[in-house]
C-alpha positions in Angstrom: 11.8 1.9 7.2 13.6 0.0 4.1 13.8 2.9 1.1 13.3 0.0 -0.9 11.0 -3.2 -0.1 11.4 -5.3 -3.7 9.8 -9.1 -3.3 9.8 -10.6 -6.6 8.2 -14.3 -5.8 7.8 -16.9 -8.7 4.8 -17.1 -11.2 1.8 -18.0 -9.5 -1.5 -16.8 -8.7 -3.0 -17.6 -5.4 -6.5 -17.6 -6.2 -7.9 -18.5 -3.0 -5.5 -17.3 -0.7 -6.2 -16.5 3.0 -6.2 -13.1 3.1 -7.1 -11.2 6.6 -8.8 -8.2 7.0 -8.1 -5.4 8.9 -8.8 -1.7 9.1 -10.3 0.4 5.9 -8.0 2.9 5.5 -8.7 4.3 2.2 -11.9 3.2 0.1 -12.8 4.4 -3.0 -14.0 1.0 -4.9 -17.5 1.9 -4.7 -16.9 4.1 -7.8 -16.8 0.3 -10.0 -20.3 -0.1 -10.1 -21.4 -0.7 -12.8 -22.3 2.9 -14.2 -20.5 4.5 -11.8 -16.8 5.3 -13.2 -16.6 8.0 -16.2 -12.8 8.1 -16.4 -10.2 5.6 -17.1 -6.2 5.5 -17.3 -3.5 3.5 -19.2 -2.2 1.5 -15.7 0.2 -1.6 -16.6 3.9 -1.9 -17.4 4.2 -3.7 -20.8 1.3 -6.4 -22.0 -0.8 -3.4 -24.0 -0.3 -3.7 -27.8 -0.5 -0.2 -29.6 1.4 0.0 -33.4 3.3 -3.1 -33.0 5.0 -1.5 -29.3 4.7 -2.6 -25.9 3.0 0.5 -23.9 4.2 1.2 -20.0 1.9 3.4 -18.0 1.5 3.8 -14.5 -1.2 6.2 -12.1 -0.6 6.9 -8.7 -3.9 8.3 -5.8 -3.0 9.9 -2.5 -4.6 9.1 0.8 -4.4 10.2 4.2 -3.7 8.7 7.6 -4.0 9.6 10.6 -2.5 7.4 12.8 1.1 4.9 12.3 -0.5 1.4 10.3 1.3 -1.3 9.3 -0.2 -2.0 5.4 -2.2 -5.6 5.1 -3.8 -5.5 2.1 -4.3 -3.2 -1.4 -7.0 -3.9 -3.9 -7.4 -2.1 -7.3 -10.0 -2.5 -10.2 -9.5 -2.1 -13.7 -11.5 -2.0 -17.2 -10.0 -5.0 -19.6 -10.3 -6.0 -23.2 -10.2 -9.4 -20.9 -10.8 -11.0 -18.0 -7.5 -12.7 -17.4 -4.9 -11.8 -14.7 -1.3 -10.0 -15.7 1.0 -13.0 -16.4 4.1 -11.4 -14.3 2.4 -10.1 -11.3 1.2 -7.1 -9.2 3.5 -4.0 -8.9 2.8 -2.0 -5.8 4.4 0.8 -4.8 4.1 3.3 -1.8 5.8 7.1 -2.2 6.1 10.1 0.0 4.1 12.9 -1.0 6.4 15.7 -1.5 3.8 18.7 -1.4 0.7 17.3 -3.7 2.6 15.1 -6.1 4.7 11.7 -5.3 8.3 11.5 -5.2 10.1 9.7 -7.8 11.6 7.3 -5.6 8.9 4.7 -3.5 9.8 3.8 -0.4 8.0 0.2 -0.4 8.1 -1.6 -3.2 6.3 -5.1 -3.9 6.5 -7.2 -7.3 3.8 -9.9 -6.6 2.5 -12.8 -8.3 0.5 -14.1 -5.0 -2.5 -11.9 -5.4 -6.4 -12.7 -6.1 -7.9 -11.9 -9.4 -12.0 -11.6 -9.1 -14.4 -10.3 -11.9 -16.3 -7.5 -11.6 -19.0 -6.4 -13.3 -19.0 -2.7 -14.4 -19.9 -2.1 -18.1 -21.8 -4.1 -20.5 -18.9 -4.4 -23.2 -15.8 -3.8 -20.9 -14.7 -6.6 -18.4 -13.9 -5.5 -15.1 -10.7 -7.0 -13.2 -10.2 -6.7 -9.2 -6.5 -7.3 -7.9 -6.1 -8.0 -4.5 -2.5 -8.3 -3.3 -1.5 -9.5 0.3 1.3 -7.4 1.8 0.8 -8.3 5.4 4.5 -10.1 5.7 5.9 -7.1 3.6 6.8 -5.2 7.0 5.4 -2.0 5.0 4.8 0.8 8.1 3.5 4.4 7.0 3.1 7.4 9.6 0.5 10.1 9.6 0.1 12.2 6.9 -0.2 12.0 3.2 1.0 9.0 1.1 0.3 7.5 -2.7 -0.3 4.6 -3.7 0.4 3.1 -7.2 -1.3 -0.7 -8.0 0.0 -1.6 -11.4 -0.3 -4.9 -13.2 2.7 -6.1 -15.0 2.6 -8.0 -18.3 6.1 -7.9 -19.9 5.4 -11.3 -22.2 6.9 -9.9 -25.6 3.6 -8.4 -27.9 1.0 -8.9 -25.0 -2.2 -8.5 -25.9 -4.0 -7.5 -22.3 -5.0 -3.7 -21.9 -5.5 -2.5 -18.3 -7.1 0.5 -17.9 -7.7 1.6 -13.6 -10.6 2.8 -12.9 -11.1 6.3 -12.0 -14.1 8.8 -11.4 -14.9 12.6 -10.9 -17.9 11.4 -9.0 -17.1 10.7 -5.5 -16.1 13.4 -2.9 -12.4 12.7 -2.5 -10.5 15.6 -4.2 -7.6 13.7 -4.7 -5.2 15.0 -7.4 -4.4 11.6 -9.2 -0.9 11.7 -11.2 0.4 9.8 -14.0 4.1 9.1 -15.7 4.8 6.7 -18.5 7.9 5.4 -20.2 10.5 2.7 -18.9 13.1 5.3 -17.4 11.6 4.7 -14.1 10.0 1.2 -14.1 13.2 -0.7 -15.6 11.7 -2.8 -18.2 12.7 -0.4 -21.3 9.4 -0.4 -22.7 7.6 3.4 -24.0 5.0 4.9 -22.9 1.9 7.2 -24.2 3.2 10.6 -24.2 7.3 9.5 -23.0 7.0 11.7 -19.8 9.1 9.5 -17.1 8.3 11.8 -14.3 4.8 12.2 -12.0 2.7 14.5 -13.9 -0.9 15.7 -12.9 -3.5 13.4 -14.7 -5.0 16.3 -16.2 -2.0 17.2 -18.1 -1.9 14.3 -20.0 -5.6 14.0 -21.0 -7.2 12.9 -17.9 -9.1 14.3 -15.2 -6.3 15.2 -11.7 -8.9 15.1 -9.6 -10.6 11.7 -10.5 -10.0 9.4 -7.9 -8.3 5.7 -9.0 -10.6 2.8 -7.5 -8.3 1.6 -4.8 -8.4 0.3 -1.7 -5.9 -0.1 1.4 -6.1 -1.4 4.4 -3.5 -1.6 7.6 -3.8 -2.5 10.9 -2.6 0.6 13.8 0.5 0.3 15.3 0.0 0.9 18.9 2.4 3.2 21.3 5.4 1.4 22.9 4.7 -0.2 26.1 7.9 0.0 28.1 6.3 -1.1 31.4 5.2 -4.5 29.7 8.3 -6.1 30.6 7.5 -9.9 29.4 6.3 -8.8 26.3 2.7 -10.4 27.2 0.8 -7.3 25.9 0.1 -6.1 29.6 1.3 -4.7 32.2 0.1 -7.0 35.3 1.5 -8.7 38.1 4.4 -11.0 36.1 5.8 -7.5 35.0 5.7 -6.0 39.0 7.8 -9.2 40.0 10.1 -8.8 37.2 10.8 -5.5 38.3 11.3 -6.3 41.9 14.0 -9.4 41.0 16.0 -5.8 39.2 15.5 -3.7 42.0 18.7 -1.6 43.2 21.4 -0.3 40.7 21.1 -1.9 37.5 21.8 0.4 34.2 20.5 -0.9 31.5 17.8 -3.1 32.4 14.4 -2.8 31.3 12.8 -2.4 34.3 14.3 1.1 34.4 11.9 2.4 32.9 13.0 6.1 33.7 16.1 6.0 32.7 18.0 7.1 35.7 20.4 3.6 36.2 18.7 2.6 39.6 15.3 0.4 39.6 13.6 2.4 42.2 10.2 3.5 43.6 9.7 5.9 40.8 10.5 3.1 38.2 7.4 1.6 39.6 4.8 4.0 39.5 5.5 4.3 35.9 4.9 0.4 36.2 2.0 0.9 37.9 0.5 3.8 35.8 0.2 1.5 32.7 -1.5 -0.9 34.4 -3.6 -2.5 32.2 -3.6 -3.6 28.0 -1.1 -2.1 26.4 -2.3 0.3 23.6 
């Protein structure tokens, strides 16, 4: 896996974009109902006016999986002074979780302007914002275990006016402990944040709630086992794989109808063939 994944693509918003579904990994937009969300935090690299200063924030959730998916899709809402987009784009980051907080460093990284902006309606005063970022060509592949997720919008036009808050409540049954770092040190664009802490700091520490969960979603399609005995790369093992074996049969190191490893396409090659008959996984 790439430590770093960084697509920067021109200015655009792809409104209507094609975007393809595929397994709900993580789903905690529900909480964006209007009514629903009792918490809120500063979530946007630059485009937030406060005294004159641009204002760089960032919050990050956790989730768990439990199988290996390639990520398809991330959606995030957010509580706006207005309903327009981020000018520059959609910052989304993946990081290791390195015992209940992420590491500094993300090992994916995606600055997007091809994402889908949609209104939402949450609070009577308040405008609600839904970014929906494709990553599907992003090549972005996470194991089991625990990963977080930051969504950010980013508005670095000099004395922005838009404010994005993300969403977050204490009501649903998550547990997650949501973090939060500010300050340019570690998202490159020089700009200061609300407190100046540059590293991952519980939520709670900085006058939010840890274990409100951001409303974010993320979704991946599973990686299946290898399939060694699918020689043609059809996605079965059938009878064009058994005659491919039998054209290598004898001596042949190498090729990958030995699927046992031992330099000779034999009998016991074969049975392997033969007990992953079938779809692949």
């Amino acid at each position: 896996m790439n430590k770093s994944h960084l697509v920067t693509t021109a200015i655009a918003l792809a409104m209507t974009a094609g975007i393809v579904k595929a397994d709900v990994l993580y789903d905690t937009t529900g909480m964006s109902k209007k009514g629903t969300w009792d918490e809120s935090y500063g979530n946007f690299i630059g485009g937030a006016i406060f005294f004159g200063d641009d204002i760089d924030s960032q919050a990050a959730d956790n989730f768990e999986l439990d199988g290996t998916y390639g990520i398809t899709i991330v959606t995030a809402d957010y509580g706006t002074t207005s309903a327009l987009p981020p000018v520059d784009g959609v910052l989304v980051e993946i990081f290791e979780d390195l015992g209940g907080f992420p590491s500094e460093v993300p090992i994916a990284q995606v600055l997007s302007a091809e994402f889908v902006a949609t209104q939402i309606d949450i609070h009577p005063v308040i405008d609600g914002l839904r970014l929906t970022v494709d990553l599907s060509n992003e090549g972005i592949t996470l194991a089991p275990g625990t990963w977080w997720v930051a969504i950010t919008p980013v508005d670095t036009a000099p004395l922005g006016g838009e404010i994005y808050n993300q969403l977050a409540s204490t009501a649903g049954t998550y547990g997650n402990s949501t973090h939060r770092r500010d300050g340019g040190e570690d998202h490159g664009n020089g700009l200061p944040g609300f407190t100046g802490e540059n590293d991952w700091i519980l939520a709670g520490l900085l006058g939010g709630n840890e274990y409100a969960d951001l409303a974010m979603r993320i979704e991946g399609t599973l990686v299946g086992e290898p399939c060694p005995a699918d020689l043609d790369g059809s996605g079965a093992v059938n009878t064009s794989d058994l005659l491919e074996l039998f054209a290598a049969w004898g001596k042949n190191p190498g090729s990958p109808a030995d699927l046992d490893g031992d330099g000779t396409v034999s009998t016991s090659d074969l049975l392997i063939l033969f007990a992953n008959w079938g779809p692949c996984p």
